[in-house]
ROSESE-548261 format. One record per residue (C-alpha): x, y, z; residue number from 1. Coordinates in steps of 0.25 Angstrom, whole numbers. Example, Ala and Ser with C-alpha at 12.3 -4.5 7.8 and 13.67 -1.06 7.14 Angstrom:
BEGIN
+-------+-------+-------+-----+
!    px !    py !    pz ! num !
+-------+-------+-------+-----+
!    49 !   -18 !    31 !   1 !
!    55 !    -4 !    29 !   2 !
+-------+-------+-------+-----+
END
This chain:
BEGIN
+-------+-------+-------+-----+
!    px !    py !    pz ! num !
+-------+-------+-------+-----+
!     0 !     0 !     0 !   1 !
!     4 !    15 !    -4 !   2 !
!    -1 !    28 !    -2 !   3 !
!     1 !    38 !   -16 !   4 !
!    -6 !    50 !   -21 !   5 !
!   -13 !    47 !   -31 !   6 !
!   -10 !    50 !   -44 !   7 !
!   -19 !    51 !   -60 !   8 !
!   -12 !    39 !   -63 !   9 !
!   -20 !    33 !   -51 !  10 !
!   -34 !    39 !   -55 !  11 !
!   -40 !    24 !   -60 !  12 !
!   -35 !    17 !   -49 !  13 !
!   -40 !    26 !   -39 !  14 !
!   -54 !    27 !   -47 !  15 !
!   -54 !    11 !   -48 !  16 !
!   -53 !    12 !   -32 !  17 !
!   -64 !    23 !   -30 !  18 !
!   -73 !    16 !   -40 !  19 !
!   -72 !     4 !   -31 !  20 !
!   -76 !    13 !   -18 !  21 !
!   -87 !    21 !   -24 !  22 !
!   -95 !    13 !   -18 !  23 !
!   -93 !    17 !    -5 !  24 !
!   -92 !    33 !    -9 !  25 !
!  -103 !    41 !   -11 !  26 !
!  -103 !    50 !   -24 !  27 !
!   -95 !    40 !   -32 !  28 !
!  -107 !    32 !   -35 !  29 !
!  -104 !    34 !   -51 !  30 !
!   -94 !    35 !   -62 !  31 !
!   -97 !    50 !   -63 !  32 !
!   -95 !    52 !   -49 !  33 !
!   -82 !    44 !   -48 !  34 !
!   -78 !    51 !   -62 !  35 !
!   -79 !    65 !   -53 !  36 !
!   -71 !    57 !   -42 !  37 !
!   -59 !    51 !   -52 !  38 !
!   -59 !    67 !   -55 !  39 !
!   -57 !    72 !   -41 !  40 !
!   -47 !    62 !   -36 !  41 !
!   -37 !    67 !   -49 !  42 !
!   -37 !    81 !   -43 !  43 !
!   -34 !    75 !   -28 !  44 !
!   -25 !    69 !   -35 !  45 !
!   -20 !    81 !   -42 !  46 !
!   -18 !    87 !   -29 !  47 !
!   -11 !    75 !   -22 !  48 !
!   -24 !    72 !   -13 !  49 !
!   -27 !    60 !   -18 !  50 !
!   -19 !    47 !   -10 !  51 !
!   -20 !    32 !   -14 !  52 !
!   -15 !    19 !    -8 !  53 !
!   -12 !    10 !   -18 !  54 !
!   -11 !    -6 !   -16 !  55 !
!    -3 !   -15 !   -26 !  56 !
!    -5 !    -3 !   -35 !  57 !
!   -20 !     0 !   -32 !  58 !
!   -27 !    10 !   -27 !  59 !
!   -32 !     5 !   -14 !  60 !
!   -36 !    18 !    -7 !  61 !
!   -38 !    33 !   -10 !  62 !
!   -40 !    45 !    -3 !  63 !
!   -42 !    61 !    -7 !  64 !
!   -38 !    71 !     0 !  65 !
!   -39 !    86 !     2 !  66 !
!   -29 !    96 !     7 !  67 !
!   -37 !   108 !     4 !  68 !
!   -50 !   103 !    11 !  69 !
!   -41 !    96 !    19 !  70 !
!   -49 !    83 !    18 !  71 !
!   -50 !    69 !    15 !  72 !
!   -60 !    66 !     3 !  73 !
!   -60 !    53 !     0 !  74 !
!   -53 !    41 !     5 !  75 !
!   -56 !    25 !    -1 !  76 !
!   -51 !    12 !     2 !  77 !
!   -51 !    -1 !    -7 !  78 !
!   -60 !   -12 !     0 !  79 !
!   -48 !   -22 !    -2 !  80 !
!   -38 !   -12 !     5 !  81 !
!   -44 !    -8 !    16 !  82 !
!   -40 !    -9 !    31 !  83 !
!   -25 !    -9 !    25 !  84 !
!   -23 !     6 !    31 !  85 !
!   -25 !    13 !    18 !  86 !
!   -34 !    23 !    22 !  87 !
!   -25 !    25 !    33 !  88 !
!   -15 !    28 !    23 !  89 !
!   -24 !    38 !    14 !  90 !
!   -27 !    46 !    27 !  91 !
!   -12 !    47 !    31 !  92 !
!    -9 !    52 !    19 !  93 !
!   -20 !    64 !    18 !  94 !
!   -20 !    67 !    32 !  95 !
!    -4 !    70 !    29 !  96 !
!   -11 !    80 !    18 !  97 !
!   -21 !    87 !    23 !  98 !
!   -19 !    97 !    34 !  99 !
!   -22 !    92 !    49 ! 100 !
!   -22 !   105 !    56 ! 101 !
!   -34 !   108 !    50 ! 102 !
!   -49 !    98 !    49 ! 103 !
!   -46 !    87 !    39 ! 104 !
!   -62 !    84 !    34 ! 105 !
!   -66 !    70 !    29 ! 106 !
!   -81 !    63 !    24 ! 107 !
!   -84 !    49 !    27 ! 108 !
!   -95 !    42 !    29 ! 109 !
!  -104 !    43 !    42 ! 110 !
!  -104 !    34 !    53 ! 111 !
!  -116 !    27 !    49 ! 112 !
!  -113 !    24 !    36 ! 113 !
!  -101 !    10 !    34 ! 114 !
!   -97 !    15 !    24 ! 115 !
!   -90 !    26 !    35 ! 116 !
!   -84 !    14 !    43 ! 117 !
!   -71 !    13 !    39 ! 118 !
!   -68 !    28 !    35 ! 119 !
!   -74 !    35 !    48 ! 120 !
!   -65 !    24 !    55 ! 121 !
!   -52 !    31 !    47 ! 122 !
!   -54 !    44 !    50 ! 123 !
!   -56 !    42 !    64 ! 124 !
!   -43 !    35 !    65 ! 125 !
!   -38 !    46 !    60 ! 126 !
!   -45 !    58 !    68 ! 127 !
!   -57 !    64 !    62 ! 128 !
!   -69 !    65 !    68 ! 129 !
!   -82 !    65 !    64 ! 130 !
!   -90 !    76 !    59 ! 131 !
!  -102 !    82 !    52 ! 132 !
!  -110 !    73 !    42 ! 133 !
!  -110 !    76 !    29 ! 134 !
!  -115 !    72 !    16 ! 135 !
!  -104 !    70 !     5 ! 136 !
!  -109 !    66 !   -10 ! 137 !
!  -122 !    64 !    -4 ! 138 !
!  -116 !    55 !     4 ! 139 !
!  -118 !    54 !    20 ! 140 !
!  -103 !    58 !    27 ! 141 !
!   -96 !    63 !    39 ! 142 !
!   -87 !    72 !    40 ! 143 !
!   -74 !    68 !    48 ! 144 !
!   -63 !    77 !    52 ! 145 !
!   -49 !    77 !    56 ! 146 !
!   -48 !    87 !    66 ! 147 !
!   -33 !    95 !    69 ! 148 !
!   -26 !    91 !    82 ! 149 !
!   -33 !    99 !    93 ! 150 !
!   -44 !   103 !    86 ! 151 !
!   -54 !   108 !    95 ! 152 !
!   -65 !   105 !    85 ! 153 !
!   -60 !    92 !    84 ! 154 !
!   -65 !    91 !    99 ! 155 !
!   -76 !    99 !    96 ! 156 !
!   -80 !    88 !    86 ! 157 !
!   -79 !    76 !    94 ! 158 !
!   -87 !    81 !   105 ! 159 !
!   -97 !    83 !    95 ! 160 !
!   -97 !    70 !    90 ! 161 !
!   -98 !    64 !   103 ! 162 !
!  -110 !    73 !   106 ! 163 !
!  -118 !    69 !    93 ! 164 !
!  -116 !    55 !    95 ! 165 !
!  -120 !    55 !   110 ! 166 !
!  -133 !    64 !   103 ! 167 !
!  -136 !    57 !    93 ! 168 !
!  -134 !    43 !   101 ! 169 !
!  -146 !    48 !   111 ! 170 !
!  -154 !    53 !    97 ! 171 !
!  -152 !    40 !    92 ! 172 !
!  -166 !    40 !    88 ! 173 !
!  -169 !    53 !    83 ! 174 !
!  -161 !    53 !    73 ! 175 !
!  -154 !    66 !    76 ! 176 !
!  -148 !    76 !    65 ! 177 !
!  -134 !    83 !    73 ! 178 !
!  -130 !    97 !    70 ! 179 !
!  -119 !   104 !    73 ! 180 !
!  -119 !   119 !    69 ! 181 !
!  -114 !   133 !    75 ! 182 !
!   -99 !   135 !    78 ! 183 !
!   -95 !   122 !    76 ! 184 !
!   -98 !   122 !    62 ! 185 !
!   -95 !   136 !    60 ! 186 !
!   -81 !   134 !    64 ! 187 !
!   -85 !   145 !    75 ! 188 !
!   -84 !   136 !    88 ! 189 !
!   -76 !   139 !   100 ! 190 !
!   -74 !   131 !   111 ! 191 !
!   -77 !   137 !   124 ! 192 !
!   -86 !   145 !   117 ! 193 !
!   -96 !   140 !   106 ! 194 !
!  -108 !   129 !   105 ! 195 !
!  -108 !   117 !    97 ! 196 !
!  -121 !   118 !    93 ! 197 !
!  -128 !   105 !    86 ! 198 !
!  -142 !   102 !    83 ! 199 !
!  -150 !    90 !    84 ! 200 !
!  -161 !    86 !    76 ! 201 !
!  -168 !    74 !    78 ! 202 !
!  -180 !    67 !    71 ! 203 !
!  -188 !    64 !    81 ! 204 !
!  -189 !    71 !    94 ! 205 !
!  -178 !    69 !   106 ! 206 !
!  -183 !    59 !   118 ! 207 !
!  -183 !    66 !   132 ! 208 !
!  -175 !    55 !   136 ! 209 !
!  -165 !    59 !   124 ! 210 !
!  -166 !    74 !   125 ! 211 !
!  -163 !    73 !   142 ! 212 !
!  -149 !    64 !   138 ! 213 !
!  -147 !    75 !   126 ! 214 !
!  -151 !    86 !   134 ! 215 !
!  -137 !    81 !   145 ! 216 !
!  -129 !    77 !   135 ! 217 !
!  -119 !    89 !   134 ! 218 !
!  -118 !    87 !   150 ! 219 !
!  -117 !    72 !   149 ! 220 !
!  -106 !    71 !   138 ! 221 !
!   -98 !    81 !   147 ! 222 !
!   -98 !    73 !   160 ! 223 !
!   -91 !    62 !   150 ! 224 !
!   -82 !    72 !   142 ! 225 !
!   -81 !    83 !   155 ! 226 !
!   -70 !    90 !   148 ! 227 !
!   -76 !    91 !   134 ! 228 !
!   -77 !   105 !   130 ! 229 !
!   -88 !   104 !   120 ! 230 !
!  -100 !    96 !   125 ! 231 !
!  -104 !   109 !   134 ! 232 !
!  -105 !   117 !   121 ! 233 !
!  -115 !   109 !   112 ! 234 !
!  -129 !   117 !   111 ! 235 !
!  -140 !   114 !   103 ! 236 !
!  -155 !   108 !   101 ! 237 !
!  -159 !    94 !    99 ! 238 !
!  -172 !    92 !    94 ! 239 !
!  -181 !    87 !    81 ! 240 !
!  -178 !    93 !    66 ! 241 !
!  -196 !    94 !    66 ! 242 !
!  -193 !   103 !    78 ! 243 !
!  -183 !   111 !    75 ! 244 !
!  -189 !   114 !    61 ! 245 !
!  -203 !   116 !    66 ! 246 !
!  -199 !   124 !    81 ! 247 !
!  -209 !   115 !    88 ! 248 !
!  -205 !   109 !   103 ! 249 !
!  -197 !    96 !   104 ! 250 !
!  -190 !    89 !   113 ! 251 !
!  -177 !    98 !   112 ! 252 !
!  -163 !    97 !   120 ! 253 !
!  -156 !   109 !   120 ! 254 !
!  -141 !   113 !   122 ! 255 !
!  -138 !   125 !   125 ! 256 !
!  -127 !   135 !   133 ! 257 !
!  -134 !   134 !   143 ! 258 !
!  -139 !   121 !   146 ! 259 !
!  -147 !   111 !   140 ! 260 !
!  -162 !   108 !   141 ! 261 !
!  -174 !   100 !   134 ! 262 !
!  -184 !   109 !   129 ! 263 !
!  -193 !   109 !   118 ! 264 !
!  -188 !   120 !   109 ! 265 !
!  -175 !   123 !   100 ! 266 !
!  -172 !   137 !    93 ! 267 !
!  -165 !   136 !    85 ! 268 !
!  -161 !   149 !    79 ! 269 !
!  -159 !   155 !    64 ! 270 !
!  -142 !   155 !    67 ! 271 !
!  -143 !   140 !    71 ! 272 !
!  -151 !   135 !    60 ! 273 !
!  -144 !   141 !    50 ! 274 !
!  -131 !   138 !    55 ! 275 !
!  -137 !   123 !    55 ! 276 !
!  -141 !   123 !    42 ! 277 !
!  -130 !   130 !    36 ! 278 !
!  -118 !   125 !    42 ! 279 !
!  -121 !   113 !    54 ! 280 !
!  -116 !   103 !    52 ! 281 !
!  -122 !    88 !    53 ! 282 !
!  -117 !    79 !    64 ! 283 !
!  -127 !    66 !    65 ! 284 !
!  -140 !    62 !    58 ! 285 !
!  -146 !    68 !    44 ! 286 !
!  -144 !    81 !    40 ! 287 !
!  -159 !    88 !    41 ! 288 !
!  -156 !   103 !    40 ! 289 !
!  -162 !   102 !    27 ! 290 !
!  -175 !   103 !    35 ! 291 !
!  -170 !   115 !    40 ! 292 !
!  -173 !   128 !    37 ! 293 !
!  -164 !   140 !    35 ! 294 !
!  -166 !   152 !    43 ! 295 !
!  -167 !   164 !    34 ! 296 !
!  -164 !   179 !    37 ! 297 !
!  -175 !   182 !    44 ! 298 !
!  -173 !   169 !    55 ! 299 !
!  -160 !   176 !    57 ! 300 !
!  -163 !   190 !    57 ! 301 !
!  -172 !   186 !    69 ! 302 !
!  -162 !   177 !    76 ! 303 !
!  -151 !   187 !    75 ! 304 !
!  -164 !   200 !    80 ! 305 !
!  -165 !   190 !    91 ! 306 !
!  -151 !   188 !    95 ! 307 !
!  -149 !   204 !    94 ! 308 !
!  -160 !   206 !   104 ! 309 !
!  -155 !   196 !   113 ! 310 !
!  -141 !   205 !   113 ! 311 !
!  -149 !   217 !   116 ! 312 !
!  -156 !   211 !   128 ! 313 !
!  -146 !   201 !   134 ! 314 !
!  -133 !   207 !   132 ! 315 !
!  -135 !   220 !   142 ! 316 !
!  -121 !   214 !   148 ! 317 !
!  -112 !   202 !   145 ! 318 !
!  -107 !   191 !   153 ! 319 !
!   -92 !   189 !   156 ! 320 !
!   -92 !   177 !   146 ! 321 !
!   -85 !   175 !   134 ! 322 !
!  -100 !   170 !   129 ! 323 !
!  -103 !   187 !   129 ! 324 !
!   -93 !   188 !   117 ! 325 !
!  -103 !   179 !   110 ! 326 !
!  -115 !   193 !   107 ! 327 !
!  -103 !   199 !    99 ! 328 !
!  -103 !   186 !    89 ! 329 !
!  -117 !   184 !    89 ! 330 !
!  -120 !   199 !    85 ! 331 !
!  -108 !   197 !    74 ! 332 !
!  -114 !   185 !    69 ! 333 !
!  -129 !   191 !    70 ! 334 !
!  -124 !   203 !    61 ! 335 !
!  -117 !   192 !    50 ! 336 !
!  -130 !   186 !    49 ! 337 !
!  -138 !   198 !    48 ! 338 !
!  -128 !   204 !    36 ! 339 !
!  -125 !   189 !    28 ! 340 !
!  -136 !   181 !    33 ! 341 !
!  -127 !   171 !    35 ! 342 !
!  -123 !   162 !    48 ! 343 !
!  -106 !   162 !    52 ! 344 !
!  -100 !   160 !    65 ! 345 !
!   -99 !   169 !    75 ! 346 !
!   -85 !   171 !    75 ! 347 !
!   -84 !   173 !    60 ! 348 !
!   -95 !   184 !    61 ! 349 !
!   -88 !   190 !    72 ! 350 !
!   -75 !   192 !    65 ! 351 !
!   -85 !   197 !    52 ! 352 !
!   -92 !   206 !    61 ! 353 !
!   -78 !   212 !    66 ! 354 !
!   -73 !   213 !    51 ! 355 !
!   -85 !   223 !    48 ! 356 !
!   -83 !   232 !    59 ! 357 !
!   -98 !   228 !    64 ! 358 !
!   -96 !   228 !    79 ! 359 !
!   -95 !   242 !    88 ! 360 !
!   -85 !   237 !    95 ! 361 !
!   -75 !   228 !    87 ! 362 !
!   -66 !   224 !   100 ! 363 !
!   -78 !   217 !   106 ! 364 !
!   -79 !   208 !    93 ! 365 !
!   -64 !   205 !    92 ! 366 !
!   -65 !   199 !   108 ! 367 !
!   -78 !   192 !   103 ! 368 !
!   -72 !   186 !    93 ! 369 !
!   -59 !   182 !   100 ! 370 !
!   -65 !   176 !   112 ! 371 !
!   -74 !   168 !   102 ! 372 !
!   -61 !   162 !    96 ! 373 !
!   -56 !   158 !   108 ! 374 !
!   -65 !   158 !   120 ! 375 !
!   -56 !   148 !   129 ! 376 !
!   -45 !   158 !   128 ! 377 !
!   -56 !   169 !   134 ! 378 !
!   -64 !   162 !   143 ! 379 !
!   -57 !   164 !   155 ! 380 !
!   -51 !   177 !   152 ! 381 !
!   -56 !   187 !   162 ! 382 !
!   -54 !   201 !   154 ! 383 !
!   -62 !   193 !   142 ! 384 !
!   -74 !   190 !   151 ! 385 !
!   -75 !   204 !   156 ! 386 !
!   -75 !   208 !   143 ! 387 !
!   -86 !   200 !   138 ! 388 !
!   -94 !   205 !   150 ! 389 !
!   -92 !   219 !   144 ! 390 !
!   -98 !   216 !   131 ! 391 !
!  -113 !   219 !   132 ! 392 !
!  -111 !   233 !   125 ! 393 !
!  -103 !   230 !   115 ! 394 !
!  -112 !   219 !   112 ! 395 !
!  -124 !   227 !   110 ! 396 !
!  -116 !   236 !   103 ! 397 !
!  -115 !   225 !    92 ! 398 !
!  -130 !   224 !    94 ! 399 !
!  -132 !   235 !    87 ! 400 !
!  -124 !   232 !    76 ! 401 !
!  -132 !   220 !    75 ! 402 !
!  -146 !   228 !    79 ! 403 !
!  -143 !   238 !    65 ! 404 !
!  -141 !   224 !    58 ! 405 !
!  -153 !   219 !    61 ! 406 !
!  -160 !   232 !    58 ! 407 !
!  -155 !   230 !    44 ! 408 !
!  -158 !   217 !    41 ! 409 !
!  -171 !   215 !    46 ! 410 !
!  -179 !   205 !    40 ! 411 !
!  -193 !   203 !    38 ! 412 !
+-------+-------+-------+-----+
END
């Protein structure tokens, strides 16, 4: 056995092989398809990011990689070759390629699909972890990814995991749909500050015997983990998709900052739901959000009115908690959306905001904004706390920036 990159010479024998697996691939199901695929792997090959193992002169296995996406496309084995370590030699070999400070992505199959056996099995030998589904030619998939060394999203990440398993273990029944949206997705999250916000959507409504072991389950997980960092920081609702569509009662379990509760109501606001629909991202189940509907201007004009008269009423004075820094984003987000009608992270609508000059008093925003980025370096910092208890001015002085916005975009 020896690893080459592959060569046109070595076009037919590497097409005799992927012929022989189409099989097993979706989107190679016919010759025009693999036609489009023989055309692909000439320019991986071009780039020298296409590797082959060859055995007594044939191809036994194959694998495309990308350095720019920094990725792993495609990876097959011969059925008569397997279990001889050539897949562990294609992976050594593009891992050596691609850039391991930074995420390397693959798609496999899911884990209740055979087909995903032996290939999730590889590259969880090999560190990645599990993460959204997908679809990919039509096809089923799960992302995996191959996090850098001491990558805090990588931690993020499995306590993730190991919260959807343990919910969708007690939802067994339900058939559960499993988002995860806000800051996590938006590349915005910062631990010691933000959320992981999920949503779960079931199909028939949550037992009270299930939503009482849902409705502990952040504590439960944390007397098992006790120094786990993130299970205190999941929020979000549980309850049917009929409900969440219609805004009837249910059956809901509810995580929120400040504690958790069964109740039989989730609002879910105009920001969430588009967030959801726009960039969430599928952990477990079927993807519904085609059910969905978007919300349009007027849902957040009135979301945002709202949050502005919230400011107005409630911040008459600040608390000395890096969480008082959080007004300032919130109005820079609220003014994004108001001028683009478009959803981005706080942090990223922050730095917009103080790029055009919109807050009175820019020195407030550029604290905001660096405490967001690194709250553990901030949160026991005594002159940063005093400060935040300071802020109630400057924050209603932002409101009016954000109260002339509104008056010029108000919708019908």
């Amino acid at each position: 056995m020896q690893l080459f990159y592959g060569m046109p010479e070595d076009i037919e024998n590497w097409m005799r092989l992927v012929d022989q697996l189409s099989w097993n691939f979706p989107g190679l199901e016919t010759q025009e398809k693999l036609d489009e695929h023989k055309a692909a792997v000439l320019k991986f090959m071009d780039k020298r990011q296409a590797i082959c193992v060859k055995v007594d002169g044939e191809i036994a296995g194959v694998m495309l990689f990308s350095r720019g996406h920094n990725m792993i496309c495609c990876l097959g084995v011969s059925p008569d070759h397997r279990r001889c370590g050539i897949a562990s030699m294609l992976m050594d070999e593009a891992l050596q390629n691609l850039d391991r400070t930074r995420e390397i992505s693959v798609c496999t199959f899911r884990a209740d699909d055979e087909k995903g056996i032996a290939p999730r099995a590889l590259y969880e030998k090999y560190g990645f972890i599990e993460d959204a589904l997908v679809e990919a030619m039509g096809y089923p998939n799960q992302k995996y990814i191959l996090h850098p060394a001491d990558s805090e999203r990588c931690e993020r990440q499995r306590a993730i995991n190991k919260m959807i398993h343990e919910i969708s273990s007690i939802l067994s029944d339900c058939e559960p749909s499993i988002y995860l949206y806000g800051s996590s997705v938006l590349n915005d999250f910062r631990l010691g500050w933000s959320d992981i916000d999920i949503l779960v959507l079931t199909n028939r409504q949550i037992s009270e015997e299930q939503a009482q072991k849902l409705v502990n389950l952040r504590q439960t997980m944390l007397e098992k983990e006790p120094g786990n960092p993130y299970y205190r920081s999941f929020e979000g609702g549980m309850l049917t998709l009929d409900a969440l569509i219609s805004r009837s009662s249910d059956r809901v379990v509810y995580w929120g900052t400040s504690g958790e509760r069964i109740t039989d109501t989730y609002m879910f606001d105009s920001f969430g739901m588009a967030e959801l629909i726009e960039s969430g991202i599928l952990l477990y189940g079927r993807d519904v959000r085609s059910l969905l509907s978007a919300p349009n201007l007027n849902d957040l004009y009135a979301d945002i009115k709202h949050h502005y008269e919230t400011i107005r009423s409630y911040v008459q004075k600040t608390e000395h908690s890096l969480y008082s820094f959080g007004w300032i984003l919130d109005i820079a987000r609220c003014l994004y959306t108001l001028r683009t009608g478009k959803i981005i992270a706080k942090t990223t609508a922050a730095e917009w905001a103080l790029k055009n000059n919109l807050c009175p008093i820019p020195d407030v925003l550029k604290t905001a904004l660096q405490v967001r980025k690194a709250p553990l370096e901030y949160k026991n910092n005594k002159q940063t706390l005093d400060y935040a208890g300071s802020l109630a001015d400057p924050i209603q002085g932002f409101a009016d920036v954000l109260e002339d916005e509104l008056k010029k975009h108000e919708y019908d």
